[in-house]
C-alpha positions as CSV (number, residue, x, y, z in Angstrom):
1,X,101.4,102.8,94.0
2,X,100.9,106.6,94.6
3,X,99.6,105.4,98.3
4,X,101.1,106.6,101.0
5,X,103.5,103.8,102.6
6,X,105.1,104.9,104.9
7,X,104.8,108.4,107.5
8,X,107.1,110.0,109.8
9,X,107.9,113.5,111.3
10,X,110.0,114.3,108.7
11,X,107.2,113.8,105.8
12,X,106.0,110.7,103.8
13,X,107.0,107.8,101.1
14,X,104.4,106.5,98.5
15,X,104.4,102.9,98.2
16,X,106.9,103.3,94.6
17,X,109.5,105.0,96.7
18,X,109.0,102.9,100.0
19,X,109.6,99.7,97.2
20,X,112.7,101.5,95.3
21,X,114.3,102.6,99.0
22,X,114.0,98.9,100.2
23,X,115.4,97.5,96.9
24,X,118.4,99.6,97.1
25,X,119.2,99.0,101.0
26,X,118.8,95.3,99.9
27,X,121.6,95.9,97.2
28,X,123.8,97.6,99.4
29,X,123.6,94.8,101.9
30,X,124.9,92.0,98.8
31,X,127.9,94.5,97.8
32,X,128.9,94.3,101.3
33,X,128.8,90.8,101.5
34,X,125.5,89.9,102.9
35,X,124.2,86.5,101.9
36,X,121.2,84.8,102.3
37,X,120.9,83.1,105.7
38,X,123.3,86.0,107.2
39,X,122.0,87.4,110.5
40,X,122.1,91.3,110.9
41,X,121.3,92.8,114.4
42,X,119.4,96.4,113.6
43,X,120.2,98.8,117.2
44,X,118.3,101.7,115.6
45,X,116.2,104.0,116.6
46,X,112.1,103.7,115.9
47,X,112.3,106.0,112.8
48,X,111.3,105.9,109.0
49,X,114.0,103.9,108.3
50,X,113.5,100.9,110.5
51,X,110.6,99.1,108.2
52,X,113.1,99.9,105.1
53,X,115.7,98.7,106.9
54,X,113.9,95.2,108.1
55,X,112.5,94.6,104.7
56,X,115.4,95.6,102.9
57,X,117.2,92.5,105.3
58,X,114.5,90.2,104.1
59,X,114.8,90.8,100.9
60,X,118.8,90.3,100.5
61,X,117.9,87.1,102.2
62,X,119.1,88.2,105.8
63,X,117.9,87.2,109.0
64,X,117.1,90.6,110.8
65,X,117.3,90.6,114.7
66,X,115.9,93.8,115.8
67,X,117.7,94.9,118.8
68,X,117.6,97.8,121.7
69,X,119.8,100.9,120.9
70,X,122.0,102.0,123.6
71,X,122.3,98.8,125.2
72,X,125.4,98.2,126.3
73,X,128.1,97.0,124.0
74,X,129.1,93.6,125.9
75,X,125.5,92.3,126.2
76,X,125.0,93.7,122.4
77,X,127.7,91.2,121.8
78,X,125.7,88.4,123.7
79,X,122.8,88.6,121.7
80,X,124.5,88.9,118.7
81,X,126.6,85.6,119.2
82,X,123.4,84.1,120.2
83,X,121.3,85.0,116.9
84,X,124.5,84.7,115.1
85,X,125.0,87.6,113.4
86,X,128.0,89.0,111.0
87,X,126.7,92.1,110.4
88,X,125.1,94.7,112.8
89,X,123.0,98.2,111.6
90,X,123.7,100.9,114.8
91,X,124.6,104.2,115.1
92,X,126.4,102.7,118.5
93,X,130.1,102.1,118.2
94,X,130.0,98.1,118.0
95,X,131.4,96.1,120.4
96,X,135.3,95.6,120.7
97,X,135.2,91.4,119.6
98,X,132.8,92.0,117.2
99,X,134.5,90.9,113.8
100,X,131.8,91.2,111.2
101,X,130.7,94.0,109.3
102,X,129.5,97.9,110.9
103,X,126.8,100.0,109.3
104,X,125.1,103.0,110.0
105,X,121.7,103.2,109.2
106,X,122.7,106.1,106.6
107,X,124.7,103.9,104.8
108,X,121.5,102.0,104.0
109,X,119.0,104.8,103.3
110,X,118.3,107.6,101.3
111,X,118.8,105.9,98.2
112,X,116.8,104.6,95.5
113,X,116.3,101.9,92.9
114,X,114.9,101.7,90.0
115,X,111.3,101.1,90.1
116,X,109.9,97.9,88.8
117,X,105.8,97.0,88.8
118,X,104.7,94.5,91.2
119,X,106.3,95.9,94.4
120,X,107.5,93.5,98.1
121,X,107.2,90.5,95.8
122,X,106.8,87.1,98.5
123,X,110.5,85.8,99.1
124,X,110.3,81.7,100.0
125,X,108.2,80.9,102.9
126,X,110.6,78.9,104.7
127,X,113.4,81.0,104.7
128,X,114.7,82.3,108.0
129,X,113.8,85.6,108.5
130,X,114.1,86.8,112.0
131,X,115.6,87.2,115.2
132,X,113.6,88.0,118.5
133,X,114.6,87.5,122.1
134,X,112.1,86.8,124.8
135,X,112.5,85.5,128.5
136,X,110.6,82.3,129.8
137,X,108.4,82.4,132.8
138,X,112.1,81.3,135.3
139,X,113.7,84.5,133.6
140,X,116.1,82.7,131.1
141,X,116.6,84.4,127.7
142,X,115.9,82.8,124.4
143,X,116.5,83.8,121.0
144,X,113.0,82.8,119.3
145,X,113.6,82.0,114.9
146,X,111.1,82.8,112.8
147,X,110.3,81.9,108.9
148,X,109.2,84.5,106.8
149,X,106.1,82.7,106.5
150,X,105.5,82.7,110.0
151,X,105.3,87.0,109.8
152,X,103.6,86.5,106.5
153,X,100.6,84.5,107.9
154,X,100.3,86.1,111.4
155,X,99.9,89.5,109.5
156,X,97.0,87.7,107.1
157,X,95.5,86.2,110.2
158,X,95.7,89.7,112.0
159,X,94.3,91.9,109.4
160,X,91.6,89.0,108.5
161,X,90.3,89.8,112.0
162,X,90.9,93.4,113.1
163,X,90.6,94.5,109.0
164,X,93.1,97.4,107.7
165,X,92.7,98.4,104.1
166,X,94.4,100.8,101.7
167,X,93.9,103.9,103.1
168,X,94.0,103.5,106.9
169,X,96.9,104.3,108.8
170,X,98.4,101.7,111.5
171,X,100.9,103.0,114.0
172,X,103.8,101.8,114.5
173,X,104.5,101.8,118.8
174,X,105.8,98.7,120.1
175,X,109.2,98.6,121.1
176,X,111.3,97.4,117.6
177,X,112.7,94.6,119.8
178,X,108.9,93.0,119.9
179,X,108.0,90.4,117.7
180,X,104.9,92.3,117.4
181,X,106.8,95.2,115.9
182,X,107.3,92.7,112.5
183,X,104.0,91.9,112.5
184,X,102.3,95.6,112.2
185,X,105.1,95.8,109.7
186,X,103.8,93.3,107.4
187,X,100.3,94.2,108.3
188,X,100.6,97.4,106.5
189,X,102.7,96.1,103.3
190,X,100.4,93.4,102.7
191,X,97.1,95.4,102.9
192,X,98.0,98.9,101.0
193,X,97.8,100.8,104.6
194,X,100.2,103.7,105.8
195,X,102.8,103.1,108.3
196,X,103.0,105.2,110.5
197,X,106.2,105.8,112.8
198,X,107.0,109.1,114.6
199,X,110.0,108.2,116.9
200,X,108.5,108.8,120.1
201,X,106.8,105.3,121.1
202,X,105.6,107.1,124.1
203,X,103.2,109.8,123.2
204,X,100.4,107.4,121.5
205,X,97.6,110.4,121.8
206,X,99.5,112.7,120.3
207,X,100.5,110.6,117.3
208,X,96.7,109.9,116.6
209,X,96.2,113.3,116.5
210,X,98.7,114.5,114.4
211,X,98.5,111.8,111.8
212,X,95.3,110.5,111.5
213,X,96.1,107.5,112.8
214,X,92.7,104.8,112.5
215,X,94.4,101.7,113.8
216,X,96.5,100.9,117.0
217,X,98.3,98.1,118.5
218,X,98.9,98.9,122.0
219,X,100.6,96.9,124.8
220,X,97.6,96.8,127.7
221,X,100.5,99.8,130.0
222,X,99.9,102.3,126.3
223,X,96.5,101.0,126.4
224,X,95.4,102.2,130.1
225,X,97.7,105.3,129.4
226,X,95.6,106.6,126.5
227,X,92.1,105.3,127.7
228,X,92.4,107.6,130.9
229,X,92.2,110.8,128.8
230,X,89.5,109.1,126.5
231,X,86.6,111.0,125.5
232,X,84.3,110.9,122.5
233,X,85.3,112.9,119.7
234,X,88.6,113.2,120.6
235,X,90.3,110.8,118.0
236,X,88.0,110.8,115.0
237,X,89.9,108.7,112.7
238,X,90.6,106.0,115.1
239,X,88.5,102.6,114.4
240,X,90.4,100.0,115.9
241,X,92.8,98.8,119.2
242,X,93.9,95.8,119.5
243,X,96.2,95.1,122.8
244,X,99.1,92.8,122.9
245,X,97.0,90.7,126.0
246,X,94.3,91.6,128.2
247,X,93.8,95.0,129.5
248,X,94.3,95.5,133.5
249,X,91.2,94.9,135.2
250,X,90.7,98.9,136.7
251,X,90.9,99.9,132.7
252,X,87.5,100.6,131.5
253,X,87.2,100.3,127.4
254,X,86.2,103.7,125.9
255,X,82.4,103.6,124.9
256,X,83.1,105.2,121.4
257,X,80.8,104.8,118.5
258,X,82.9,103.1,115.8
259,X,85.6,102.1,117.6
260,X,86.4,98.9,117.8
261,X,88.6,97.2,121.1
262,X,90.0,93.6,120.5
263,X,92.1,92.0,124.0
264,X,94.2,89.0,122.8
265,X,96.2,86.1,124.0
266,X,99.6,86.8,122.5
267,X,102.7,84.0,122.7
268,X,106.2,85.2,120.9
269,X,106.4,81.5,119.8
270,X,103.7,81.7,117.8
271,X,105.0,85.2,115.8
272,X,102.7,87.4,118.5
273,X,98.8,86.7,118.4
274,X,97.0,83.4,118.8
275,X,93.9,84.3,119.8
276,X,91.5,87.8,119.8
277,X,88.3,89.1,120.2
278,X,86.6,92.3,120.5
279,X,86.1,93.3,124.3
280,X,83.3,91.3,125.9
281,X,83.2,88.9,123.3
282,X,85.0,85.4,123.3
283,X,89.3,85.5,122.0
284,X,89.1,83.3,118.9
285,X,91.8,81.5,117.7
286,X,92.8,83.2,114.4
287,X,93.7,81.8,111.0
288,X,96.4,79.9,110.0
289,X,97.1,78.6,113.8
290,X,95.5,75.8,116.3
291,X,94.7,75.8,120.3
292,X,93.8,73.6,122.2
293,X,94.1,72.0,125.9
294,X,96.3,69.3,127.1
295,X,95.5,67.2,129.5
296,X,97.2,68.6,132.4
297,X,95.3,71.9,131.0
298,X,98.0,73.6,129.4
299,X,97.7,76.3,126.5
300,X,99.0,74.1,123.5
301,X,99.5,75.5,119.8
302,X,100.5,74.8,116.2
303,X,100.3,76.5,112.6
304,X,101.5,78.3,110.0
305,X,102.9,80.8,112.3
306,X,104.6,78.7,114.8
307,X,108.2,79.4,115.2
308,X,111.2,77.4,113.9
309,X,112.7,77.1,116.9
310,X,114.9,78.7,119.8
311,X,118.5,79.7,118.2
312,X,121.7,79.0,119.8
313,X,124.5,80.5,117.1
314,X,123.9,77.9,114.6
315,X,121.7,75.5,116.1
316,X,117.9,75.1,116.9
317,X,115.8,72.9,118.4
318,X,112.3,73.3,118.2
319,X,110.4,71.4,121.3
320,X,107.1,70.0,119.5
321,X,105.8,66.8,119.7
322,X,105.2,64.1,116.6
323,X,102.2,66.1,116.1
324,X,103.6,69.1,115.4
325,X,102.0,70.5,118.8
326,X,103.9,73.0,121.3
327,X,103.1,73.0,124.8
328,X,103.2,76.4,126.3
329,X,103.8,77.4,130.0
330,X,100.2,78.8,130.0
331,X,97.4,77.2,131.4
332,X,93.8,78.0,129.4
333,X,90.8,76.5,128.5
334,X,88.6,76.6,125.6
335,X,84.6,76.9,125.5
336,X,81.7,75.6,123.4
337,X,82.3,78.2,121.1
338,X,86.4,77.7,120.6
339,X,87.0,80.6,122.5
340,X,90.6,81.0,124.3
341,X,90.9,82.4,128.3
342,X,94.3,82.1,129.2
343,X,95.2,82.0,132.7
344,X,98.4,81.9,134.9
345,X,101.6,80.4,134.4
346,X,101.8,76.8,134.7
């Protein structure tokens, strides 16, 4: 447990304090009243304290719904009636009609608990654990559920095939409000790796440099940004990328010995990736999920890490068939091989 967990401009937290941090945020939530199935809206800043602060949600049996800070207070309020939450983290002054409880990220952090062996111990799969907003392909908002299963198994499925172990370092730099966010979250608790999160989600290069960063998840606008200035020998520790979809076609990959690329098909509903591959080679559907082609040549998908459904304050509905099949907007085919090209919107 003397690994590092968790690094950030300010320093770092072994894996005992990262645990004994997220334990005592998690008690603090209970004494104010958090109960399990709550919903808590997290407007914070992409510091240390966000993966403390989405853990420590989990683990008082919360739903977290990781929001944008600074939005503006009425359409905070929106997505907070939609995800139903009655308690919201910001360091924003909450909205006016908002009748459930404040906090302030401090209120959460910078304590401790004592520390017990056997650290992030696996709360019940099919709890509700999350909160994530996307848009459909007619520009409607939905508010997506997710299990804590469904983050448990995309992140085994992930690091099954773009491996992170104890010792690497995984940057944090999607947006907080990303499903994809959770997912490099749990990536690094369940392998041993560092997390690392600077702040600034904009200067990618520069946090490889600083931290020794050896793993990346990029969106394909970070990926083009940093495979401009590319060069071999300019980020030694880095050995892998993998981007949230395809990269744009005038982006050539980086010829770097060691490194390893992966594009991906990515779908919220199914907790972020469904399929990946390293650059040039077939997008294989990963573990734990299922593709294939309906008949009218849509992208279709099931799986551990399908979502519970789209949230409307207390209700969901989740649009599967008796097969347990969800029919995306996407059209795709598959090869021989079981490899997944996604193509436009249906």
């Amino acid at each position: 447990m003397n690994q590092e967990a968790v690094i950030g401009k300010d320093g770092a937290l072994l894996y005992s304090e990262y645990e004994q941090c997220v334990d005592a945020a998690a008690q603090l939530l209970r004494r104010r009243g958090c109960r399990p199935g709550d919903g808590v809206a997290l407007a914070v800043d992409p510091d240390w304290r966000l993966p403390i602060l989405v853990l420590a949600v989990l683990r008082a049996g919360g739903r977290v719904c990781p929001l944008q800070s600074g939005i503006p207070s009425a359409h905070l309020q929106s997505l907070m009636d939609a995800a139903d939450c009655s308690f919201v983290v910001s360091e924003m002054t909450a909205p006016a009609g908002f009748s459930g409880t404040v906090l302030r990220p401090e209120d959460l952090t910078g304590y401790t608990a004592p520390f017990v062996k056997g650290a992030f111990p696996l709360m019940p799969l099919g709890r509700p654990a999350s909160v994530y907003f996307d848009l459909d392909a007619e520009g409607r908002r939905h508010a997506l559920l997710f299990s804590y299963g469904n983050h448990y198994y995309s992140a085994r499925s992930a690091n099954d095939r773009m491996s992170l172990r104890s010792g690497d370092r995984i940057l944090l730099s999607t947006p907080p409000w990303r499903v994809e966010s959770l997912n490099t979250i749990f990536r690094a608790v369940l392998s041993g790796a560092a997390l690392v999160v600077p702040g600034d989600l904009t200067e990618v290069g520069s946090a490889v440099q600083k931290y020794g960063v050896t793993h990346l998840v990029l969106t394909p606008v970070q990926y083009g940004k940093l495979s401009a200035g590319f060069a071999e020998g300019m980020f030694p520790s880095l050995k892998s990328i993998l981007i949230c979809g395809e990269p744009e076609p005038e982006v050539k990959t980086p010829a770097v010995r060691g490194l390893r690329v992966f594009s991906s098909f990515i779908l919220p509903e199914m907790s972020s990736f469904v399929s990946a591959g390293e650059t040039g080679r077939p997008a294989l559907p990963l573990r734990f999920g299922e593709v294939k082609i309906s008949a009218d040549g849509k992208i279709m998908v099931r799986g551990e890490t399908l979502f519970m459904g789209y949230l409307d304050g207390k209700h969901v509905v989740c649009p599967v068939d008796a097969d347990g099949w969800f029919e995306t907007a996407c059209r795709g085919t598959l090869d021989l091989n079981g490899g997944l090209a996604a193509g436009d919107m249906a």
